[in-house]
N, CA, C and O atoms as a Tripos MOL2 file, in Angstrom:
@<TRIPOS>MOLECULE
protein
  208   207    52     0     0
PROTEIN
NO_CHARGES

@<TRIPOS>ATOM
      1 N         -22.1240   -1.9420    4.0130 N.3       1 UNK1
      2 CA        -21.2890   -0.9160    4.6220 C.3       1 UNK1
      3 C         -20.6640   -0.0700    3.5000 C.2       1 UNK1
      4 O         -19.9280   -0.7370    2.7730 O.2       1 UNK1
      5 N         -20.7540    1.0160    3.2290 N.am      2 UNK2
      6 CA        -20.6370    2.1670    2.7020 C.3       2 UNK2
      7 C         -18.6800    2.2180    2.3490 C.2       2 UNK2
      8 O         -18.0080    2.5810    3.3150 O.2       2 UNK2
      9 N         -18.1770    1.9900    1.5010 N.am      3 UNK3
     10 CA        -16.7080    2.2410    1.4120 C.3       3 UNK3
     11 C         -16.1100    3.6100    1.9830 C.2       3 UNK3
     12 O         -16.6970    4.6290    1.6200 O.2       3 UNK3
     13 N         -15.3020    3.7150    2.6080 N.am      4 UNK4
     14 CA        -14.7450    4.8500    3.3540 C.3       4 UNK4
     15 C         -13.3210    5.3850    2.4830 C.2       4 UNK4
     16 O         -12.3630    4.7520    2.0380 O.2       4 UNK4
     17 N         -13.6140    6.6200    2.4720 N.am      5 UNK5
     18 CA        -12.5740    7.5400    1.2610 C.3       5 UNK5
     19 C         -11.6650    8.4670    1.8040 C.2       5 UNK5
     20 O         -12.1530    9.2420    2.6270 O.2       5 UNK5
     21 N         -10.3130    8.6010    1.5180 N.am      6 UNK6
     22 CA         -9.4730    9.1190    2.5620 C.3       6 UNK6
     23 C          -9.0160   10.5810    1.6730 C.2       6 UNK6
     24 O          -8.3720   10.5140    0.6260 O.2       6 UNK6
     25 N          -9.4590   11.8530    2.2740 N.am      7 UNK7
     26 CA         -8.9410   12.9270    1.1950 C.3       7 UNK7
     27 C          -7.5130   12.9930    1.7020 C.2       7 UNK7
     28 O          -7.1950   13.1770    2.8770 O.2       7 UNK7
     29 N          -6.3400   12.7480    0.2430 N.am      8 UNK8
     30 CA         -5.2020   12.7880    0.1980 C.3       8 UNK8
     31 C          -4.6020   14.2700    1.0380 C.2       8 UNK8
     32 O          -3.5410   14.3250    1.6600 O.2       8 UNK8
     33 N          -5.4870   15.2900    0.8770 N.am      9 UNK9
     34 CA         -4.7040   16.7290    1.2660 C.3       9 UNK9
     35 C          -4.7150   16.7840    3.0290 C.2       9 UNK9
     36 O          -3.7740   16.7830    3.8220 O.2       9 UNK9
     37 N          -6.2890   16.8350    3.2630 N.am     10 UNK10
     38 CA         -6.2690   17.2940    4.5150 C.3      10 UNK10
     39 C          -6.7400   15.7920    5.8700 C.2      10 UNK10
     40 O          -6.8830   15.8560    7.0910 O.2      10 UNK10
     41 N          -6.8840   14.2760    4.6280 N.am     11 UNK11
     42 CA         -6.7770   13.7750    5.9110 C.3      11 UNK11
     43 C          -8.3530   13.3730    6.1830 C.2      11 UNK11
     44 O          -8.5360   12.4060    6.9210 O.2      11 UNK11
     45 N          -9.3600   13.9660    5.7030 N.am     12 UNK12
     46 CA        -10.8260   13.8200    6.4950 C.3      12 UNK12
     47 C         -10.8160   12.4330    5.7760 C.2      12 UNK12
     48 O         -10.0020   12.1290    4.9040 O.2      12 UNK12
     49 N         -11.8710   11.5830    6.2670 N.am     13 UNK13
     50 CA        -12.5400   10.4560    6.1030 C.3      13 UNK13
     51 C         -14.0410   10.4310    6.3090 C.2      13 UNK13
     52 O         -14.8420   10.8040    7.1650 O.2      13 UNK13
     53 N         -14.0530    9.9300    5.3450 N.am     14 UNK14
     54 CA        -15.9910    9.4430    5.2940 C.3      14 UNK14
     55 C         -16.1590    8.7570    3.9810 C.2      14 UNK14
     56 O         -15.2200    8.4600    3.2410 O.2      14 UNK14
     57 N         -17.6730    8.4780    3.6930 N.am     15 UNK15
     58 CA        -18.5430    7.9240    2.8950 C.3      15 UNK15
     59 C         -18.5290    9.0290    1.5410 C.2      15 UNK15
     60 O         -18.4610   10.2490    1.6910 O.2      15 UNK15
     61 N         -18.6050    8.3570    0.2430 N.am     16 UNK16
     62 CA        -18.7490    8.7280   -1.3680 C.3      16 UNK16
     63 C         -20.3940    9.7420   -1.1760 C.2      16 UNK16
     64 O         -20.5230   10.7060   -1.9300 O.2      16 UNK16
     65 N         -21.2760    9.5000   -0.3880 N.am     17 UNK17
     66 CA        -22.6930   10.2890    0.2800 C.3      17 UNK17
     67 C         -22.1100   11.1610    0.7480 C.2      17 UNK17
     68 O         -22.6490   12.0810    0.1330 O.2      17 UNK17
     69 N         -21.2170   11.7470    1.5410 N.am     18 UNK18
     70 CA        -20.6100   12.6510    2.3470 C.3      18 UNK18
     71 C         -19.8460   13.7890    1.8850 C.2      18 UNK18
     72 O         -19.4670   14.7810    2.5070 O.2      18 UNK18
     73 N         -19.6400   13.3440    0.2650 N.am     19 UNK19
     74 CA        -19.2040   14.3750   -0.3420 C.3      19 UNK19
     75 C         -19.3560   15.1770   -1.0830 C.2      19 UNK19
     76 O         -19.8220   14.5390   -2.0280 O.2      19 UNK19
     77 N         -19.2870   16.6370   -1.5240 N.am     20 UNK20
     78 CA        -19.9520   17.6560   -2.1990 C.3      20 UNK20
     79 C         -20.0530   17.4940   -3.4630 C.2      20 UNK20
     80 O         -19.1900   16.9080   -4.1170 O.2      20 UNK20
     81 N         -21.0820   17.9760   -3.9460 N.am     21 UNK21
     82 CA        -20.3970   18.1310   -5.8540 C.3      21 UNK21
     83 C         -20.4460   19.5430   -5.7540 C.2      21 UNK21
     84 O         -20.9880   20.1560   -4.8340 O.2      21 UNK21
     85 N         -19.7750   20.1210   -6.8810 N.am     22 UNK22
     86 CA        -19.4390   20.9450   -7.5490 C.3      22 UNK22
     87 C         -18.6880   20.8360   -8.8890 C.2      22 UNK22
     88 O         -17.8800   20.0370   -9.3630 O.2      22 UNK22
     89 N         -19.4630   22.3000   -9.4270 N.am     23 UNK23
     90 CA        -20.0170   22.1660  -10.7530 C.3      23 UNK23
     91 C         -18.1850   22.6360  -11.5630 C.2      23 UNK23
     92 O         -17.3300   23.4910  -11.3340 O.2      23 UNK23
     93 N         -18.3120   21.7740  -12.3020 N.am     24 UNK24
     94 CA        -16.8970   22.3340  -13.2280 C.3      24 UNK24
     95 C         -16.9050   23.6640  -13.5380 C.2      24 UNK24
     96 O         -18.0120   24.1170  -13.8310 O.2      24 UNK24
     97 N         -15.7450   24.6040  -13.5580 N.am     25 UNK25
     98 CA        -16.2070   25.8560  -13.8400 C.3      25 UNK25
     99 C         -15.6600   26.2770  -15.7990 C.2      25 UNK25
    100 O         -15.7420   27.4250  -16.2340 O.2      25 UNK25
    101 N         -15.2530   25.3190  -16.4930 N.am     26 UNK26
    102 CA        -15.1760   25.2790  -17.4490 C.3      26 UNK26
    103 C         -16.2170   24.3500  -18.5020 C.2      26 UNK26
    104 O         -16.3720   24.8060  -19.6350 O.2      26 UNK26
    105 N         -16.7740   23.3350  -18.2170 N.am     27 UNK27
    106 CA        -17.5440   22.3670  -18.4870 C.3      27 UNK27
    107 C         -19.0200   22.3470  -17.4980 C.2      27 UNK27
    108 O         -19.4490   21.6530  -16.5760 O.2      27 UNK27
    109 N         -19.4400   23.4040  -18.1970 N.am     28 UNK28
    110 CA        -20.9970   23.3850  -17.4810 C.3      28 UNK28
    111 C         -21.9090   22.0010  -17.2230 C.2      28 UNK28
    112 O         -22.5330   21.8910  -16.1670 O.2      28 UNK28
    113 N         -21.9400   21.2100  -17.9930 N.am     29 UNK29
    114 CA        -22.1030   20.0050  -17.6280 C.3      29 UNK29
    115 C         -21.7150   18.5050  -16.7030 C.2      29 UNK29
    116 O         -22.2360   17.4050  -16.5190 O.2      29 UNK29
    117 N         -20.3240   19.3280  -16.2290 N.am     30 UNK30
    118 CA        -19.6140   18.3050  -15.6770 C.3      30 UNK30
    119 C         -19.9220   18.8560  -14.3220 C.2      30 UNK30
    120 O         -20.3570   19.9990  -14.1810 O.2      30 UNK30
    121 N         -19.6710   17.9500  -13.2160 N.am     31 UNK31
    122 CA        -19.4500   18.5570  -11.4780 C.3      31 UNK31
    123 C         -18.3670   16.9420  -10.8390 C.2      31 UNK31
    124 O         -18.1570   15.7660  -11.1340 O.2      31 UNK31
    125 N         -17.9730   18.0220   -9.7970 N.am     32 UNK32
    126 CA        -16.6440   16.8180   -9.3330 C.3      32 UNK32
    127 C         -17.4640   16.6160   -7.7100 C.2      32 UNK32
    128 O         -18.2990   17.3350   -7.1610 O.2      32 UNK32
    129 N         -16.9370   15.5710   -7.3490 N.am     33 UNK33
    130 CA        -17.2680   15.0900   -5.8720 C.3      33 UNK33
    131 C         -15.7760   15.4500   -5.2680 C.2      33 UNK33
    132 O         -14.6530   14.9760   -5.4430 O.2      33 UNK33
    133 N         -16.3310   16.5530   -4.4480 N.am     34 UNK34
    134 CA        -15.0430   16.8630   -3.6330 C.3      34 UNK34
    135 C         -15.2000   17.0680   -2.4290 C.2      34 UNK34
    136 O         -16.1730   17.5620   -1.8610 O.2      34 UNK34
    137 N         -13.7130   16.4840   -1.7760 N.am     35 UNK35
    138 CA        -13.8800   17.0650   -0.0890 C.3      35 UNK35
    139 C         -14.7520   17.6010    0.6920 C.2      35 UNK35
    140 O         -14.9340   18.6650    0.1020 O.2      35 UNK35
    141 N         -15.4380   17.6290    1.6200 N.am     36 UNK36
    142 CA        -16.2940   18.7010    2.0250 C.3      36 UNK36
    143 C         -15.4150   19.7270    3.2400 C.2      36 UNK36
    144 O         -15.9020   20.7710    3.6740 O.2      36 UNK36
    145 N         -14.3590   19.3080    3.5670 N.am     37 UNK37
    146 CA        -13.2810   19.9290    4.6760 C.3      37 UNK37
    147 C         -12.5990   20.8810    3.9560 C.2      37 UNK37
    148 O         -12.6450   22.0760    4.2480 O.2      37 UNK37
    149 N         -11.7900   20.3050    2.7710 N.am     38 UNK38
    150 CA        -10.8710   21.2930    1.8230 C.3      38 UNK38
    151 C         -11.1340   21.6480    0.2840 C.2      38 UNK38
    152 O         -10.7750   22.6270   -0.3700 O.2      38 UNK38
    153 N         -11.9320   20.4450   -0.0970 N.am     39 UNK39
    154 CA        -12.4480   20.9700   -1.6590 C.3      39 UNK39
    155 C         -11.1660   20.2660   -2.7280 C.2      39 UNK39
    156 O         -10.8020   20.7550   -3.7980 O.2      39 UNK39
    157 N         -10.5560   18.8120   -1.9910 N.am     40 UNK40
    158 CA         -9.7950   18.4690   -3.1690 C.3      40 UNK40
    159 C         -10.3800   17.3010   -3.6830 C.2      40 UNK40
    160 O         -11.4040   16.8480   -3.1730 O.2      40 UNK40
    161 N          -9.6600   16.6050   -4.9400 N.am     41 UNK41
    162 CA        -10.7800   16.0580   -5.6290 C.3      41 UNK41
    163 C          -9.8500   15.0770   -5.8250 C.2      41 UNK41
    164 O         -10.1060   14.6000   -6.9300 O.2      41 UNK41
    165 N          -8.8650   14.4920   -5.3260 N.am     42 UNK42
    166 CA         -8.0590   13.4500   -4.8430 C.3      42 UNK42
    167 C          -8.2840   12.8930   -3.5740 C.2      42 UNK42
    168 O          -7.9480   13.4770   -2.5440 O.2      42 UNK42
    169 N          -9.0380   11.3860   -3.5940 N.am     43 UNK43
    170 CA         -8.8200   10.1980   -2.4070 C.3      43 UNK43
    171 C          -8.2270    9.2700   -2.5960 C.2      43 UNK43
    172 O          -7.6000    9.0720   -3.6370 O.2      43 UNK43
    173 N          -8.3050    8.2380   -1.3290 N.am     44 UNK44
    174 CA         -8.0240    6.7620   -1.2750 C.3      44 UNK44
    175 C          -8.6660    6.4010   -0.7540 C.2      44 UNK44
    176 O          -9.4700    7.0750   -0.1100 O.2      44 UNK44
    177 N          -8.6030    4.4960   -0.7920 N.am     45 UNK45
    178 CA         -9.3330    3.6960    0.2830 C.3      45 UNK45
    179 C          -8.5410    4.1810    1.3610 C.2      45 UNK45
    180 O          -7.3390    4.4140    1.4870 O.2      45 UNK45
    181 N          -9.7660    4.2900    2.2820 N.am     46 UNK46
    182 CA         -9.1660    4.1910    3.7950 C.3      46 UNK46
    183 C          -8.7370    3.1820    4.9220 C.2      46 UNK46
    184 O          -8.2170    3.1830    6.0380 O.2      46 UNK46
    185 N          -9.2420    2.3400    4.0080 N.am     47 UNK47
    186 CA         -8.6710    0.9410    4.7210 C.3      47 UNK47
    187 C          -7.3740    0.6220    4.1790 C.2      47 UNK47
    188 O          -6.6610   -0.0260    4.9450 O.2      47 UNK47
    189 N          -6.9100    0.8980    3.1090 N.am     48 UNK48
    190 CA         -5.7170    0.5090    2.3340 C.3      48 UNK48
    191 C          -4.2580    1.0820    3.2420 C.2      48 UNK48
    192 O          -3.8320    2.1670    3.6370 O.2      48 UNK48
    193 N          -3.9310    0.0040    3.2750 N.am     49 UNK49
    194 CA         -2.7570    0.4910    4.7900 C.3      49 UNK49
    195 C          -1.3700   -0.1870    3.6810 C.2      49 UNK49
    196 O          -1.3470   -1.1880    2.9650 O.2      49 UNK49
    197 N          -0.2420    0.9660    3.9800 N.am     50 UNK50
    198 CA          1.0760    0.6270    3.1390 C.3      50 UNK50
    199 C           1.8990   -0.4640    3.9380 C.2      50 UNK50
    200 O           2.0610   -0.4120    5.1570 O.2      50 UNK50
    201 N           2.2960   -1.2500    3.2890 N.am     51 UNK51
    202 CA          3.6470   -1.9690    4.3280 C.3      51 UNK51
    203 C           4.8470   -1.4320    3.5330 C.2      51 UNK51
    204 O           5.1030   -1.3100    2.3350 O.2      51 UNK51
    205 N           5.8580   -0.9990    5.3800 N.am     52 UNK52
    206 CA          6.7840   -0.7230    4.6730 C.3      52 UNK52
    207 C           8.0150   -0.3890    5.6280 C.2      52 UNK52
    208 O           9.1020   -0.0710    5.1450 O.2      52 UNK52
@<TRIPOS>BOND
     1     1     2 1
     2     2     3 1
     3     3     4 2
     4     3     5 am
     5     5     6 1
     6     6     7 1
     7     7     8 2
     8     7     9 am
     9     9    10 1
    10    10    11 1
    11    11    12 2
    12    11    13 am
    13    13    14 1
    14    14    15 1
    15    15    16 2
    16    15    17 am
    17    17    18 1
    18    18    19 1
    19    19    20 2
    20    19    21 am
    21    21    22 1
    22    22    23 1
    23    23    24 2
    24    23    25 am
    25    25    26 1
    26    26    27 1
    27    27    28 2
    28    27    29 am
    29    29    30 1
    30    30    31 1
    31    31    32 2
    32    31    33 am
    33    33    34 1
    34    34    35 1
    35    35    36 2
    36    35    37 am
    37    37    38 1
    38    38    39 1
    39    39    40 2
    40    39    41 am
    41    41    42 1
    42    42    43 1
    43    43    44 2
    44    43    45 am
    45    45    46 1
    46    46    47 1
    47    47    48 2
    48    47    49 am
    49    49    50 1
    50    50    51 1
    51    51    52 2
    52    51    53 am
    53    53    54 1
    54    54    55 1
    55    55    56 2
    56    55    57 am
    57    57    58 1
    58    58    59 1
    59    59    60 2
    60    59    61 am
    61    61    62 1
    62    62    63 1
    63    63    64 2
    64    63    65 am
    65    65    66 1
    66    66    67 1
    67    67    68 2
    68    67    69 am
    69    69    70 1
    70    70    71 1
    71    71    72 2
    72    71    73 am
    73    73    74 1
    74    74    75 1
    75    75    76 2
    76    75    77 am
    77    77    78 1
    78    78    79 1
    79    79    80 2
    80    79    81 am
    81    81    82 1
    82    82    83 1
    83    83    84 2
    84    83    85 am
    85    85    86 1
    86    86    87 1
    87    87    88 2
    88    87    89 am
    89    89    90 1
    90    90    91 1
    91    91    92 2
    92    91    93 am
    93    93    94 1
    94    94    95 1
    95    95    96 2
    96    95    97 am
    97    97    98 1
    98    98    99 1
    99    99   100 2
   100    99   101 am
   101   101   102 1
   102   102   103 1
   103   103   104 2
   104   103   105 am
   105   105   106 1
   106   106   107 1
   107   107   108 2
   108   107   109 am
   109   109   110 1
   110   110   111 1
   111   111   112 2
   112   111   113 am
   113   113   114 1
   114   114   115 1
   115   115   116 2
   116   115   117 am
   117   117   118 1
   118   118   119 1
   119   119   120 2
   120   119   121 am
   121   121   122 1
   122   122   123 1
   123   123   124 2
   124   123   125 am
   125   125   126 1
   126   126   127 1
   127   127   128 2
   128   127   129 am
   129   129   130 1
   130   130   131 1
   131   131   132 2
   132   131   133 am
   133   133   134 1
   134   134   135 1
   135   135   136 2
   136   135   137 am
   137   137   138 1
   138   138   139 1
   139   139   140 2
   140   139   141 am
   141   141   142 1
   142   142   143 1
   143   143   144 2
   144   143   145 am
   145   145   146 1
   146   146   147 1
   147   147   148 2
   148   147   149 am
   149   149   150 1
   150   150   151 1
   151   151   152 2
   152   151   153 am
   153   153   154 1
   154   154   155 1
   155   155   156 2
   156   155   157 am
   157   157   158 1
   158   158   159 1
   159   159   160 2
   160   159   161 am
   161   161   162 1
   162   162   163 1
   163   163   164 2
   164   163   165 am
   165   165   166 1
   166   166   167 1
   167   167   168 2
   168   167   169 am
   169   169   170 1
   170   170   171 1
   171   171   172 2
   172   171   173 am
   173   173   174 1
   174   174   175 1
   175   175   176 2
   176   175   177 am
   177   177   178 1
   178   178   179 1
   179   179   180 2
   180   179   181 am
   181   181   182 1
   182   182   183 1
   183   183   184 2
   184   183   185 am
   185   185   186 1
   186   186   187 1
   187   187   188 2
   188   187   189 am
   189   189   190 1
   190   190   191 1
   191   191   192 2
   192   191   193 am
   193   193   194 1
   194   194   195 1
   195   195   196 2
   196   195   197 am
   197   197   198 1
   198   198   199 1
   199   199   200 2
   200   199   201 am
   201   201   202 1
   202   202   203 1
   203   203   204 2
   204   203   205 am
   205   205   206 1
   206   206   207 1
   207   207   208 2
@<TRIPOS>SUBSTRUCTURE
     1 UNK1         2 RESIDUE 1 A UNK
     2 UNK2         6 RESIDUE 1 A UNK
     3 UNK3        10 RESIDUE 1 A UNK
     4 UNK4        14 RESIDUE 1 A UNK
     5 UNK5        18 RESIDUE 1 A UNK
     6 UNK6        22 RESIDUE 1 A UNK
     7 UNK7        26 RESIDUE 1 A UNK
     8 UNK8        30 RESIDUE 1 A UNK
     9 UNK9        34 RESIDUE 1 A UNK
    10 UNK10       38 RESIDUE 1 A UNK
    11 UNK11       42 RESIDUE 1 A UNK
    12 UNK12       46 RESIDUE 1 A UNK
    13 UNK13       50 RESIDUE 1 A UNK
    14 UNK14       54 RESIDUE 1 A UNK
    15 UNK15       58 RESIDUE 1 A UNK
    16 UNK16       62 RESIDUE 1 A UNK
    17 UNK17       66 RESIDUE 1 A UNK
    18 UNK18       70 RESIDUE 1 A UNK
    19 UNK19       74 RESIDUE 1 A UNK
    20 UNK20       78 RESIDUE 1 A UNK
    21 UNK21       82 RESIDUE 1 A UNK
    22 UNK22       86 RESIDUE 1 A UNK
    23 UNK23       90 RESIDUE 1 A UNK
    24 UNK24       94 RESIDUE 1 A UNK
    25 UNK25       98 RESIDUE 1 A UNK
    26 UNK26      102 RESIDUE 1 A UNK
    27 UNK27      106 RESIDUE 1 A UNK
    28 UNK28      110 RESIDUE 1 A UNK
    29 UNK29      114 RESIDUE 1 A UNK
    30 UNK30      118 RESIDUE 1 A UNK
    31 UNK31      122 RESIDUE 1 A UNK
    32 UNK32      126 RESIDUE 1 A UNK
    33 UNK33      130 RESIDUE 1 A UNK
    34 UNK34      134 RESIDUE 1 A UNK
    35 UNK35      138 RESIDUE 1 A UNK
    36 UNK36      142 RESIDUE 1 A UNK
    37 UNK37      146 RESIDUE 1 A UNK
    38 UNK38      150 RESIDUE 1 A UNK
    39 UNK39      154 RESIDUE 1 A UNK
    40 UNK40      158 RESIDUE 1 A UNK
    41 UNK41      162 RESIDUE 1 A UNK
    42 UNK42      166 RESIDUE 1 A UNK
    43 UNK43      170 RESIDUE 1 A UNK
    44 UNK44      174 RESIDUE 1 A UNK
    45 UNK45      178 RESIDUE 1 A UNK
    46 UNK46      182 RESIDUE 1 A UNK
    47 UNK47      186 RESIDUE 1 A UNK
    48 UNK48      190 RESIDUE 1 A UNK
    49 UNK49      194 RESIDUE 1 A UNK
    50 UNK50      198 RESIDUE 1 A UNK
    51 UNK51      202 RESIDUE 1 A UNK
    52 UNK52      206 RESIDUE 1 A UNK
């Protein structure tokens, strides 16, 4: 089963497969896996639940 990734901004959930790359725009060699809803490049586990 595929780990499920929670984008911090807008909230979507899915699979590390599910998400875009794009290419660094300073570092031609580099590309980030981002969001495919909003384009941020901050997640979490989505199972990871706070107590509190």
């Amino acid at each position: 089963m595929p780990e499920l990734l929670k984008c911090r901004r807008c909230r979507w959930i899915g699979s590390q497969a599910e998400l875009r790359s794009v290419p660094d725009p300073k570092k031609t060699y580099l590309s980030h896996n981002v969001c495919p809803r909003c384009g941020c490049k901050s997640f979490s586990d989505a199972k990871e639940q706070k107590n509190g």
